[in-house]
C-alpha positions, 0 to 999 in steps of 0.5 A, spaced: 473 456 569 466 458 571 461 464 569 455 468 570 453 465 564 456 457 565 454 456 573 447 458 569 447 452 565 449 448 570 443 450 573 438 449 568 441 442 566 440 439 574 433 441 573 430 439 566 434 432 567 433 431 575 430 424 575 432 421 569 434 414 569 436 409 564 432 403 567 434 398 562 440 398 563 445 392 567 447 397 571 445 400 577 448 406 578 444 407 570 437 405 573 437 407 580 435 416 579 437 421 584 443 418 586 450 420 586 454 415 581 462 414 581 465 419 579 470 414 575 464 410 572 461 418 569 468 418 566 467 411 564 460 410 562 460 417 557 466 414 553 463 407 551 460 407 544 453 406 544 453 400 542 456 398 550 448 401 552 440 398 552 439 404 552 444 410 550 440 416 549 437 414 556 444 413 559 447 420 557 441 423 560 442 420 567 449 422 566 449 428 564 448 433 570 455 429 573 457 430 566 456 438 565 459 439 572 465 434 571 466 438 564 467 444 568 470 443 574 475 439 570 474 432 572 472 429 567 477 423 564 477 421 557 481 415 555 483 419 549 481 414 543 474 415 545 469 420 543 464 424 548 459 420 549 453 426 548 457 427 541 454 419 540 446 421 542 441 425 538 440 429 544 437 435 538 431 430 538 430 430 546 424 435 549 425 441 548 427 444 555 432 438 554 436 440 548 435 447 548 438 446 556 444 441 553 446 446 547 446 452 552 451 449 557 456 447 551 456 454 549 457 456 556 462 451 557 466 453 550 465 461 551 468 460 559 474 456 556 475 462 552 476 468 557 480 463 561 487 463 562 488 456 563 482 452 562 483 445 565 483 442 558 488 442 552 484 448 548 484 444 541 480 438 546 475 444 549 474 446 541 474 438 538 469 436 544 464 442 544 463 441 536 463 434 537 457 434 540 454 440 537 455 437 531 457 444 527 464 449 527 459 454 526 457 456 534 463 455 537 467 459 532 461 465 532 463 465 539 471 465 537 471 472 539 477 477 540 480 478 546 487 477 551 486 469 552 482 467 546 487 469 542 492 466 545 489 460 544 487 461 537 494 461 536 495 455 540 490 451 536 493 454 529 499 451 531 497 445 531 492 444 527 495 448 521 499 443 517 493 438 517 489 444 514 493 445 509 493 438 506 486 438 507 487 434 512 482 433 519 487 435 524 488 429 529 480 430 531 477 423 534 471 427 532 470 426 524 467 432 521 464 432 514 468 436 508 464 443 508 464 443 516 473 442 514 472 448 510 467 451 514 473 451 520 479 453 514 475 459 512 474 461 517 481 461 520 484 464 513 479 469 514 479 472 522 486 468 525 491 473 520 490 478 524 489 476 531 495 472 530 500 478 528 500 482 534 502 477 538 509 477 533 506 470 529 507 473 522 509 468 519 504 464 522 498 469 520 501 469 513 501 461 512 494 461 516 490 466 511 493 461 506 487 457 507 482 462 505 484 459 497 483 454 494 488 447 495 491 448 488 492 457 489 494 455 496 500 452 494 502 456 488 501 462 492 508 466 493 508 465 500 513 460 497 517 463 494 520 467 500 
């Protein structure tokens, strides 16, 4: 899954978080700088609440250039019931060349995951993830741009987050986005996935997604249902 654009932003996170330690920590691995830790244990450690940590904010900066390349090779395990641990952290608060570096690689990340046929990750998990930690919808959808792969995978993920939208529900998220982050994702798929989904022969799809461009109660009431 690597771009041009992502192999950069791995860089940039080896060098602005070279040497970074959580030196509070019980854990060796967290104090000890400049040492490979267990692959396991970066898999472990990012998706422990932060309640598990002295100092979290410090732990995911020690873990984050294994974490950023496990994300992009694909060897990073969650557990399934835990958020991402950077999704926890206030990294936007962190020095500049930090959070501009931590922004950048997630959008690279997300952005290489689009033009991939098979990403190494279920793609409503890419999209959960990257909007979890960026707290938004507004920076991947931007970057939701036509083309062979992105599109099928939109409609993969119409297809399963469909139905949930339509009861303006949150689609299976461990992610818990506000009300107008849902919104802001269900205008925007009842704006632009209509058309993108009929020339894959989704029709019907395309017709029930730009359903939620209305409000609940139009929603509902619109004649689609009486087909």
């Amino acid at each position: 899954m690597r771009t041009p654009e992502l192999t950069a932003a791995l860089a940039e996170i080896d060098l602005v978080f070279n040497g970074e330690a959580s030196p509070a920590e019980n854990s060796a691995h967290l104090r000890t700088p400049n040492s490979p830790v267990p692959p396991e244990l970066v898999s472990r450690f990012l998706y422990k609440g932060a309640h598990h940590f002295i100092d979290h904010e410090a732990a995911m900066r020690r873990l984050l250039p294994q974490c950023a390349h496990a994300m992009a090779d694909g060897t990073l395990k969650d557990d399934g019931y835990a958020p991402h641990g950077l999704s926890q952290a206030d990294w936007r608060s962190w020095p500049g060349p930090q959070a501009r570096a931590v922004e950048t690689f997630v959008r690279a990340w997300w952005r290489a995951a689009l033009t991939t046929a098979e990403p190494p990750y279920l793609v409503p998990d890419l999209f959960e993830t990257a909007c979890a930690i960026l707290g938004e919808v507004t920076g991947p959808l931007a970057d939701w741009s036509p083309g062979p792969e992105a599109d099928a995978h939109l409609a993969t993920c119409v297809e399963q987050w469909l139905d949930d939208l339509m009861l303006d529900r949150r689609p299976g998220f461990l992610w818990e986005p506000p009300t107008a982050t849902l919104t802001e994702l269900q205008t925007w798929l009842g704006a632009h996935a209509p058309a993108r989904l009929r020339p894959l022969g989704l029709t019907d799809l395309a017709d029930r997604t730009a359903l939620l461009a209305l409000p609940y109660d139009t929603r509902w009431n619109d004649p689609y249902w009486s087909r």
